[in-house]
C-alpha positions in Angstrom: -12.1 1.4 5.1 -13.3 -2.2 3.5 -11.0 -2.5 0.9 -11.3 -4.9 -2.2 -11.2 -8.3 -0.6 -13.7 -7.2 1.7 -16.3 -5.4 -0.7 -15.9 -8.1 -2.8 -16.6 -10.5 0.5 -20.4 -8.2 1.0 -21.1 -8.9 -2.9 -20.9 -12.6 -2.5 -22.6 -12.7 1.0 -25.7 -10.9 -0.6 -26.0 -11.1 -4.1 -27.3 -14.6 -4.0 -29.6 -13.3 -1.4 -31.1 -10.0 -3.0 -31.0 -11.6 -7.1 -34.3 -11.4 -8.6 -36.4 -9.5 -5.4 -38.2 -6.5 -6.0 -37.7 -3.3 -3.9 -41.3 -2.6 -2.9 -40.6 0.7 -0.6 -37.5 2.4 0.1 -36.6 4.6 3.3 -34.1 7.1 3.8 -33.8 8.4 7.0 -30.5 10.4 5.9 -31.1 11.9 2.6 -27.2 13.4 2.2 -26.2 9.6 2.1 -28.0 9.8 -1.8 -25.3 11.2 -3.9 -27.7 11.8 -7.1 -30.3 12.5 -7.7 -32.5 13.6 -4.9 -33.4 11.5 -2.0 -37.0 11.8 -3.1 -36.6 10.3 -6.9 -34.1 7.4 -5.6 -37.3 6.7 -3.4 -39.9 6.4 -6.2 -37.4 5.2 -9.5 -36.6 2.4 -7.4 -39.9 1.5 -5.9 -41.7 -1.5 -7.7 -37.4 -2.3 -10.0 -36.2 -6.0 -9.5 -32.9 -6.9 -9.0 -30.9 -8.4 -11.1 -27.6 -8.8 -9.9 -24.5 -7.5 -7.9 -21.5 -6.3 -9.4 -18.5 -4.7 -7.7 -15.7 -2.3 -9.0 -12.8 -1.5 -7.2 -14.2 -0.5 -3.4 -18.0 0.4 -5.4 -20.9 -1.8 -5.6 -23.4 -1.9 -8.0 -27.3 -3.8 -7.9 -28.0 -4.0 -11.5 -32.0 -3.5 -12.2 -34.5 -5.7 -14.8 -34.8 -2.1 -15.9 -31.5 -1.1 -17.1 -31.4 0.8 -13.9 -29.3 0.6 -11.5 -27.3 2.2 -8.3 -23.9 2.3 -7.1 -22.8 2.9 -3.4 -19.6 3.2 -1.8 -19.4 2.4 2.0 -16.1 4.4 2.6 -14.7 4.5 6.4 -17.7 2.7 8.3 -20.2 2.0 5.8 -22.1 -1.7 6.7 -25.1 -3.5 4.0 -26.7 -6.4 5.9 -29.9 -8.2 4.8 -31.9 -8.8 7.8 -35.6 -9.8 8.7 -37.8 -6.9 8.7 -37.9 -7.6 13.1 -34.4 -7.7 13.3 -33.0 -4.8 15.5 -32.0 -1.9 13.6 -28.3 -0.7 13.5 -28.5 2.9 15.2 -27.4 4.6 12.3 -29.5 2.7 9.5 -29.6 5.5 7.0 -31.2 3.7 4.4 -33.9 0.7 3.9 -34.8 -1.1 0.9 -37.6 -3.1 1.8 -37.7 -6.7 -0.5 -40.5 -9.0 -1.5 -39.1 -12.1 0.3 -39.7 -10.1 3.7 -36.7 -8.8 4.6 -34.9 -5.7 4.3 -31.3 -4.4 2.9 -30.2 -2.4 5.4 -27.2 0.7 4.9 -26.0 1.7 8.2 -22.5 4.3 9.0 -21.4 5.7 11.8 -19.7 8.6 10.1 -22.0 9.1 7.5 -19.5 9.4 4.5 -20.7 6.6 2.6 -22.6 7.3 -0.5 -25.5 6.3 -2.8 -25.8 7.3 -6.7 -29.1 6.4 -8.8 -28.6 6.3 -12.7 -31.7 5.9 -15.2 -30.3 3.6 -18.7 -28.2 5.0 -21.0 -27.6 7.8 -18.2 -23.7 8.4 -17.9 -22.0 7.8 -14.3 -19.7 11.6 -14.0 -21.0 11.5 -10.1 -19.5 8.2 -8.3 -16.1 8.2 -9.5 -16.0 4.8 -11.2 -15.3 6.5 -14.7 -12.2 7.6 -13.6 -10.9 4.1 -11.9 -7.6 2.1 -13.1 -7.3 -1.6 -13.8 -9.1 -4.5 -12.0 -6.2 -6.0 -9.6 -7.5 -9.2 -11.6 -7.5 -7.8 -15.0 -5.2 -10.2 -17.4 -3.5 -6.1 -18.4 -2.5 -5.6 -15.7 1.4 -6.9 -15.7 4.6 -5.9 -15.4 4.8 -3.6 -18.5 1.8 -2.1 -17.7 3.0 -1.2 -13.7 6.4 0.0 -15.5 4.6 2.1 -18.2 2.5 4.0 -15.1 5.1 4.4 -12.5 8.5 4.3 -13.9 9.1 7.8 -14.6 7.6 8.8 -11.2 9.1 9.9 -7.5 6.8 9.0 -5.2 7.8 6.0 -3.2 6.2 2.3 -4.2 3.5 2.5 -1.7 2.0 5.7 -2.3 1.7 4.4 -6.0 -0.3 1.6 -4.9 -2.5 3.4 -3.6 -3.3 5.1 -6.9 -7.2 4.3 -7.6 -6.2 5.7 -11.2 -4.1 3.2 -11.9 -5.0 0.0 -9.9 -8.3 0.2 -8.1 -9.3 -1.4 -5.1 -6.0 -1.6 -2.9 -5.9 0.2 0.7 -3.3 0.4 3.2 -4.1 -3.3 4.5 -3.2 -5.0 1.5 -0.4 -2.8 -0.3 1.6 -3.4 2.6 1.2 -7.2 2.1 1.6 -7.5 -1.3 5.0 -5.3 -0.8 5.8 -8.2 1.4 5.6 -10.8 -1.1 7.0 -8.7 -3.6 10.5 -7.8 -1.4 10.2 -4.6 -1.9 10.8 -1.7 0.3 7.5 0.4 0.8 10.0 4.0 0.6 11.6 3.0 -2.4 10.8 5.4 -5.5 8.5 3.7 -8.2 11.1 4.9 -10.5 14.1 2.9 -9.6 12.3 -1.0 -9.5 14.0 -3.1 -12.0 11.8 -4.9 -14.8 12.3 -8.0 -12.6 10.6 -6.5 -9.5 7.9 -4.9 -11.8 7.3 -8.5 -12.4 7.1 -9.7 -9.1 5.1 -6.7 -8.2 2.6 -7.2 -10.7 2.2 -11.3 -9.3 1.8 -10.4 -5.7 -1.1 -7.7 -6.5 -3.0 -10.9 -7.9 -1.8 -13.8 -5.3 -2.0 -11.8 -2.3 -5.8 -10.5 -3.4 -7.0 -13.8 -4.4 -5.7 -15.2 -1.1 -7.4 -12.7 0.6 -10.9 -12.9 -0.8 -10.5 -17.0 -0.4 -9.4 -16.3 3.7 -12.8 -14.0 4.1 -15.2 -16.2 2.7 -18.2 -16.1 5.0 -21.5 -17.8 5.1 -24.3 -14.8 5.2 -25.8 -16.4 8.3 -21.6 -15.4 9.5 -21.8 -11.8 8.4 -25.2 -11.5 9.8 -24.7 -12.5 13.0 -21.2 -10.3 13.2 -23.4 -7.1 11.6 -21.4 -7.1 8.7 -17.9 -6.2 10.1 -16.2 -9.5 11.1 -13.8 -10.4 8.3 -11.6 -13.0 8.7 -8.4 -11.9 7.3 -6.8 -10.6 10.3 -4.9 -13.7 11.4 -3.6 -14.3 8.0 -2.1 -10.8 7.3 1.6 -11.2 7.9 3.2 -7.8 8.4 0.0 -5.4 8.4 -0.4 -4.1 12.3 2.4 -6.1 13.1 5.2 -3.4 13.8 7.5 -4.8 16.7 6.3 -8.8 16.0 9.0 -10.8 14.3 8.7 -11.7 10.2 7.3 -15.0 9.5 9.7 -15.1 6.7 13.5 -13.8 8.5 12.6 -13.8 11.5 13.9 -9.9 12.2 11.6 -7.3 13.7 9.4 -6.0 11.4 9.3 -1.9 10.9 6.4 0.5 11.1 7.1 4.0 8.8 5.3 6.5 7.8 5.1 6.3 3.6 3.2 9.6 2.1 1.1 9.9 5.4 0.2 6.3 6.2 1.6 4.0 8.3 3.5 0.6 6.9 5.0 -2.1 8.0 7.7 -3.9 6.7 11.0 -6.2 7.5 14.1 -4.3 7.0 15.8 -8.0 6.1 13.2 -9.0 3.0 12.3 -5.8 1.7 16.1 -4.3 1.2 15.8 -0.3 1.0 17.2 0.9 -2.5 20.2 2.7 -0.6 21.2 3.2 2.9 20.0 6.9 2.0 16.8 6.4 1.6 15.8 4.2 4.7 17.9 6.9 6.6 15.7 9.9 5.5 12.1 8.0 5.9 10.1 8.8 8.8 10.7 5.5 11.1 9.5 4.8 14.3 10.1 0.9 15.3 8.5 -0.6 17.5 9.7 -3.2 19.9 
């Protein structure tokens, strides 16, 4: 699943692109891709609306409307938006076309079919997406180390797992929580509860240098992200633990770790991220990989 560096990647590839067409037709060739309302009224509302900008929050994007309008999608496991020329090959599952004044078309395409679209009029309240009930922007100047402490202290679950919490810090997936652990030292097992203030601090650093880093490392020019159908990021050879169980730590040198951490899979080094107690590392489900 894209996860914020890479959303945010697709809003600065197209915004530029799509600010200020009109949407003269729209076709959906999947209507359980339209979240709310019906497929048929997310046709005609938008038929004739100009765009007037791009906005993402968390994993969601949003094209904002001249109107007041406007509609928020989610691309979840294999979602892909490209902006193409209306004769450029369609994707074999292109669920949804908005056809623009310039000529071209913005194209929604996925494979599995779990991504989602949601239409809302002005004024109207979003209770359908989701977004109402998202945490803190990664980049929000709130989020520090009180504010990590004040959420998580109190709780069991291992480190990671709170990561992961959309409630709390939005936009952060499996890819990127293990390498902001990474930066942070800190073992992705240990228990939210038992981080010292100091490593709350640390924590709440790495969430914004490791994202920021990120985002910078996938810039792409949109004649890039066209021509690799939207799905060619370029973070990969800059992740330095993520999918590297069994490879050596750029920091230590030792072999880096692969556990299982509240059902997903993480990698770590056993050397830079200490476990709280031998106790804990003991009981977590490892499997390491040489």
């Amino acid at each position: 699943m894209p996860e914020l560096p890479e959303v945010e990647t697709i809003r600065r590839v197209l915004e530029p692109q799509i600010k200020g067409l009109t949407i003269t037709a729209v076709t959906v060739n999947r209507p359980e891709v339209i979240g709310h309302p019906t497929a048929e009224e997310f046709c005609q509302v938008l038929t004739g609306q100009t765009i007037k900008a791009m906005t993402r929050r968390g994993k969601f994007l949003s094209v904002l409307l001249d109107s007041g309008d406007y509609f928020t999608l989610h691309l979840r496991m294999t979602g892909c938006l490209l902006l193409t020329p209306a004769n450029y090959p369609a994707e074999k599952h292109t669920h949804i076309v908005f056809h623009l004044s310039s000529g071209d078309e913005l194209r929604f395409s996925d494979t599995r079919r779990f991504g989602r679209f949601w239409l809302f009029r002005k004024g109207e309240s979003d209770t359908y997406s989701g977004v109402d009930k998202l945490g803190l922007e990664p980049f929000d100047v709130g989020l520090t180390a009180d504010y990590l402490q004040q959420h998580f202290d109190k709780r069991k679950k291992a480190i990671k797992e709170c990561l992961l919490d959309q409630s709390v810090i939005t936009g952060i997936g499996n890819i990127y929580s293990d390498e902001i652990l990474f930066a942070s030292g800190i073992h992705p097992a240990r228990p939210a509860k038992g981080l010292t203030y100091v490593e709350w601090e640390r924590f709440a650093a790495a969430i914004l240098e490791r994202l920021s880093y990120f985002i910078e490392k996938n810039a792409l020019t949109p004649e890039e992200y066209l021509e690799n159908k939207g799905q060619d990021y370029r973070n990969t050879p800059f992740l330095q633990v993520y999918g590297h169980g069994g490879d050596l730590c750029p920091n230590c040198g030792a072999v880096l770790c692969r556990i299982t951490v509240g059902g997903r899979s993480s990698v770590f080094c056993q050397a830079c991220q200490p476990s709280a107690t031998k106790k804990l590392y003991s009981q977590a489900d490892k499997t390491v990989v040489r």
